[in-house]
Backbone bond lengths (Angstrom), bond angles and torsions (degrees), N, CA, C in turn:
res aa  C-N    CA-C-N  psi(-1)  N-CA   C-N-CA  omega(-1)  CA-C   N-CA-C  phi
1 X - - - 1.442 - - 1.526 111.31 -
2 X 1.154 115.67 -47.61 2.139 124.38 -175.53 1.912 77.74 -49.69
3 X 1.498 122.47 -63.73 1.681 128.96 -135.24 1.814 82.43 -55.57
4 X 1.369 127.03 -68.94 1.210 137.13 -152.47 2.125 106.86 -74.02
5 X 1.369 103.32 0.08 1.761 103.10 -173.35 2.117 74.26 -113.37
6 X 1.064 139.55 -51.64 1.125 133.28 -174.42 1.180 112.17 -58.24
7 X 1.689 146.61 -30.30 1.355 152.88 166.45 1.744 107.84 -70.02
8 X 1.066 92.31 -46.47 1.830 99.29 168.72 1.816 119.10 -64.23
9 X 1.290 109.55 -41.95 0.972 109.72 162.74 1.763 136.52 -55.41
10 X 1.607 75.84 -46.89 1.802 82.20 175.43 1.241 107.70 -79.29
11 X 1.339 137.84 -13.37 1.707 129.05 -164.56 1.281 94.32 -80.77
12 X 1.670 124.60 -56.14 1.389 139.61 -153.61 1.397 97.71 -80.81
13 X 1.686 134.64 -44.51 1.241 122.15 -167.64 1.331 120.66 -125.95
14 X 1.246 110.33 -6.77 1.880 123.50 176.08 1.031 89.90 72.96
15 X 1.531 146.35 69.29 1.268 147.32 124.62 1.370 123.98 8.13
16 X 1.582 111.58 -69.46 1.181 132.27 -163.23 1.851 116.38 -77.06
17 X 1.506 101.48 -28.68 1.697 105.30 152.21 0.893 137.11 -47.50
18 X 1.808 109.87 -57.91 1.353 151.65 173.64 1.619 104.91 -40.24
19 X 1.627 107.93 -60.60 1.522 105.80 -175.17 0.946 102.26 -86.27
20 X 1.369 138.57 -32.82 1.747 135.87 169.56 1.343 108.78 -29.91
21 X 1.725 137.16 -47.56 1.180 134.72 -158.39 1.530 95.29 -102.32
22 X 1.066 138.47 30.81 1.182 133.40 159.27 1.325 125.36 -73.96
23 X 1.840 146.74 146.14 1.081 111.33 178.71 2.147 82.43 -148.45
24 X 1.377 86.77 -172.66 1.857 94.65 176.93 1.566 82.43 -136.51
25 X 1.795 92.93 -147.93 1.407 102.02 -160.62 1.945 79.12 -141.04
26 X 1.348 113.37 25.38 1.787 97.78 165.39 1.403 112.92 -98.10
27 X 0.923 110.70 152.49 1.939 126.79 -177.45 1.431 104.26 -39.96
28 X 1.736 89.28 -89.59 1.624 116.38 -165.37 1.913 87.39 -104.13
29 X 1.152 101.68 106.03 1.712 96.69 158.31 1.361 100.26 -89.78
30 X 1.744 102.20 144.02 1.861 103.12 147.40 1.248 112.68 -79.35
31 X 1.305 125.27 -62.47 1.340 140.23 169.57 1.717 114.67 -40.56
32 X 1.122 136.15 124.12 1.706 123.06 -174.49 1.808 93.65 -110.25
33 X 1.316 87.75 126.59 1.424 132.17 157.84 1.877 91.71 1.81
34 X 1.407 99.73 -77.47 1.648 105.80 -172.77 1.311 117.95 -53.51
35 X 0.879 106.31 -49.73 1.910 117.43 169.91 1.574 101.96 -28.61
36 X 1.628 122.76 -61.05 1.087 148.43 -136.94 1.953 84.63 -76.71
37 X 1.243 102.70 -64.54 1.587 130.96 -157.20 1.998 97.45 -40.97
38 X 2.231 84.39 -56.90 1.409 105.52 -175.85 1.834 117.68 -34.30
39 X 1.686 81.28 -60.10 2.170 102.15 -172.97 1.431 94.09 -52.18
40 X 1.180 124.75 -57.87 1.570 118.22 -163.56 1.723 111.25 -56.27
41 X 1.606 97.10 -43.45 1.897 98.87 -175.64 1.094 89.51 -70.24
42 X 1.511 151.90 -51.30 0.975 115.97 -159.34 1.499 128.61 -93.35
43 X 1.457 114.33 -5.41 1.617 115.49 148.42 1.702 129.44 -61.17
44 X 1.292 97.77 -30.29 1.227 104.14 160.63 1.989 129.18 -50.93
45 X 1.654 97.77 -42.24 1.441 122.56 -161.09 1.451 86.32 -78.31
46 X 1.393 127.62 -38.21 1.702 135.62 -155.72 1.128 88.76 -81.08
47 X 1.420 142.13 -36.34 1.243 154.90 -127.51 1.920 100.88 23.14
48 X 1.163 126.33 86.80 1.136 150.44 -176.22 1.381 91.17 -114.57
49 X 1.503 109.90 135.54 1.569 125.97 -168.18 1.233 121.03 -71.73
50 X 2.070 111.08 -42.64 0.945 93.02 -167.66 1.836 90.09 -148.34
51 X 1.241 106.28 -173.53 1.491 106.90 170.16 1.438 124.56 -85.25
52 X 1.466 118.99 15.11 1.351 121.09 -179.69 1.721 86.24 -118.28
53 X 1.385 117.33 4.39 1.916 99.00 -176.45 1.822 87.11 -119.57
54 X 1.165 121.69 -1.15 1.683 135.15 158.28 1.565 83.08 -59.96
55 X 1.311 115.01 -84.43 1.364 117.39 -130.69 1.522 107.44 -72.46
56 X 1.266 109.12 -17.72 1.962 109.85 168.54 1.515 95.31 -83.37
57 X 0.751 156.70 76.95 1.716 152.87 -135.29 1.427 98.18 146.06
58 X 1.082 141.65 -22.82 1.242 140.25 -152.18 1.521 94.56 -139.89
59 X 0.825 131.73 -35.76 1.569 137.29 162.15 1.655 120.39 -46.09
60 X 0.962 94.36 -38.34 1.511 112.22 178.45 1.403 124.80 -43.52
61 X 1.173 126.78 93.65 1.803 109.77 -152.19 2.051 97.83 -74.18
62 X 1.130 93.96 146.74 1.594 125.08 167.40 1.134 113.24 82.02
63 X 1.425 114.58 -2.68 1.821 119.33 -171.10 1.481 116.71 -102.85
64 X 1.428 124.95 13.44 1.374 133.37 -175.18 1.683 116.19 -132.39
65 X 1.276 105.06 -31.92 1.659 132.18 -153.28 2.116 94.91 -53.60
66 X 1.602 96.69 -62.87 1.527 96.91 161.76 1.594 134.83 -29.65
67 X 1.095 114.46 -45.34 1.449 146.42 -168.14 1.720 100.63 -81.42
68 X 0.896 86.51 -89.46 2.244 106.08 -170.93 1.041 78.46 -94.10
69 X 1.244 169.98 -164.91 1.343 148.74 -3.35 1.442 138.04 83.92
70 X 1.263 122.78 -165.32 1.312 110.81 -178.70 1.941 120.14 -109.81
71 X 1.664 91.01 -10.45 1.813 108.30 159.20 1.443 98.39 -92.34
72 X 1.028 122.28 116.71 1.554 133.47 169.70 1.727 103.13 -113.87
73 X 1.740 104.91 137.10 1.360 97.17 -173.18 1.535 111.89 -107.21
74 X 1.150 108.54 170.10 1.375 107.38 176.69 1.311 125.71 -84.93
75 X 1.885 119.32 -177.66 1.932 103.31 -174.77 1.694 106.20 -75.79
76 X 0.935 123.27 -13.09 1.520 133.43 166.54 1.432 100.28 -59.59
77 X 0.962 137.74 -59.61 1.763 133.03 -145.32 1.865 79.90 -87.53
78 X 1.389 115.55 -88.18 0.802 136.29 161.62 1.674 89.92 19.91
79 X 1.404 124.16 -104.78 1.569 157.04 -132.39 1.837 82.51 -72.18
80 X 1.392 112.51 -31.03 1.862 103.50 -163.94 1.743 90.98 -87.20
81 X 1.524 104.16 -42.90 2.243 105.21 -177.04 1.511 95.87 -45.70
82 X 1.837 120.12 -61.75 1.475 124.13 -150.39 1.578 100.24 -53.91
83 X 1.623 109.58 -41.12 1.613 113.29 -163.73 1.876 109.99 -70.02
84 X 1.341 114.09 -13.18 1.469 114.44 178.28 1.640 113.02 -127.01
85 X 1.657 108.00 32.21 1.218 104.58 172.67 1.469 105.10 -78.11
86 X 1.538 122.32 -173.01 1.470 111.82 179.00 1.436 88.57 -133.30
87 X 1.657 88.81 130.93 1.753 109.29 163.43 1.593 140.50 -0.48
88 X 1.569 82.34 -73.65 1.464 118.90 -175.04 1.790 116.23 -46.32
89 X 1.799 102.21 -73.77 1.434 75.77 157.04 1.248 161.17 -56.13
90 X 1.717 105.95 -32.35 1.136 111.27 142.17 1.500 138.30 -12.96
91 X 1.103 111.66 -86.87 1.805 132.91 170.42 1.235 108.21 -54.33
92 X 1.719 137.63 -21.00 1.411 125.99 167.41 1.435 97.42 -83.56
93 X 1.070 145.48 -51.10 1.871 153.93 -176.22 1.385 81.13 -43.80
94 X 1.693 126.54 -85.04 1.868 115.09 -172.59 1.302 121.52 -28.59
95 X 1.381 107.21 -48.43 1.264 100.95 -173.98 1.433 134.60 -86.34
96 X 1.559 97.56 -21.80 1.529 96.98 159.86 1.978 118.89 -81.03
97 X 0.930 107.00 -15.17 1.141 110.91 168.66 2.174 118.60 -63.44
98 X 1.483 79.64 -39.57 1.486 88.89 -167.88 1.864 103.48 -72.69
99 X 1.786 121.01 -38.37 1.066 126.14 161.77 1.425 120.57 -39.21
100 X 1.105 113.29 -43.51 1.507 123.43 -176.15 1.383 104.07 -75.39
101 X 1.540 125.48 -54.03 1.629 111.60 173.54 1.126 109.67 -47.06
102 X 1.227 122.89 -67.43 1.922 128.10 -174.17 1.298 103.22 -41.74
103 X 1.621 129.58 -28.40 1.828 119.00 -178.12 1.592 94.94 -70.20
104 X 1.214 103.28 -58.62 1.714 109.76 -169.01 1.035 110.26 -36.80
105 X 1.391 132.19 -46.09 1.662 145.37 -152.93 1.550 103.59 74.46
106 X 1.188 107.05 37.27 1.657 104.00 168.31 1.657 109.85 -94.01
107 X 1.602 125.66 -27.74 1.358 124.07 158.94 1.467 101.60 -113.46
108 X 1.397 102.46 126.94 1.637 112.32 171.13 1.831 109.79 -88.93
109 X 1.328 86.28 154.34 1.841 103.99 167.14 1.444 107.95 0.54
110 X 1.162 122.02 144.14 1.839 114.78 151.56 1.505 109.85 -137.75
111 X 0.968 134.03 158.51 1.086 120.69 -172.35 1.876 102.99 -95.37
112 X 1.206 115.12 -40.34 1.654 113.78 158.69 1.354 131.69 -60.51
113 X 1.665 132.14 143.54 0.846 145.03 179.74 1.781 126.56 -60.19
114 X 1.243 94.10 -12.11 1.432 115.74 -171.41 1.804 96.40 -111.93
115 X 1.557 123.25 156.88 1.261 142.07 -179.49 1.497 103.12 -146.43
116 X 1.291 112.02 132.57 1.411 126.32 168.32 1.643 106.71 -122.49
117 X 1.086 104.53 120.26 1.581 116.50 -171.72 2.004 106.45 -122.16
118 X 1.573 97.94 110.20 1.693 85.40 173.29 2.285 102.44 -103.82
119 X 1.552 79.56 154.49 1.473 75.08 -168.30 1.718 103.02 -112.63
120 X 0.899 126.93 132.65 1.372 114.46 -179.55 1.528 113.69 -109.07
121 X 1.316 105.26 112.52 1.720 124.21 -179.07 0.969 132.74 -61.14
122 X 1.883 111.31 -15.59 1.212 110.77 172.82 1.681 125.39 -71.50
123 X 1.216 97.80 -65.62 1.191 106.63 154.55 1.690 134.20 -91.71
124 X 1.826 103.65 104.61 1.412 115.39 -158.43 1.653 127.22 -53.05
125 X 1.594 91.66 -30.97 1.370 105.72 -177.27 1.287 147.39 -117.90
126 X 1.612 100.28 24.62 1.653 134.04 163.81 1.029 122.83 -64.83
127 X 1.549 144.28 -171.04 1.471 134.06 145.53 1.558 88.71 -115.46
């Protein structure tokens, strides 16, 4: 299910751009930035509670390697990358993301400046 919501992801939103422009504030990472971005969206998507039920999730041999890679980090690394990522890309990824729903007609018009979007993880491919 992650393999076939991760191909969907990248067709509809270029995923792999998105986390490409991610950055922190460490020198020499082992771990890359995107890797980091990936585990979190996709604990998010699992709706997985916490970053220690990520990281038994990530243990899992052959079911991540596509995704993050073959250095997978732990909820320690993990929790210190998320705390010194920077904003910015962030908030351009939302917002180009959010442009692209509004093309689709998957979010219509609003008359406020603000959007609240809930996503439901169970089922990947609902609105």
């Amino acid at each position: 299910m992650t393999g076939r919501f991760s191909r969907y992801v990248e067709k509809v939103f270029s995923l792999a751009r998105l986390a490409a422009n991610q950055r922190d504030g460490r020198d020499k990472p082992q771990i890359p930035t995107c890797a980091v971005f990936l585990c979190v969206l996709m604990m998010n998507a699992m709706r997985l509670r916490s970053l220690n039920a990520l990281e038994g999730e990530l243990r899992l041999a052959g079911r991540w390697e596509k995704i993050v890679g073959k250095r997978k980090p732990s909820a320690d690394s993990l929790a210190r990358i998320v705390a010194l990522m920077d904003c910015d890309p962030l908030r351009d990824a939302l917002s180009e993301v959010n442009h692209r729903m509004r093309r689709k007609k998957i979010l219509g018009d609003s008359p406020w400046a603000l959007r609240f979007v809930d996503l439901d993880a169970h089922e990947f491919f609902s609105q």
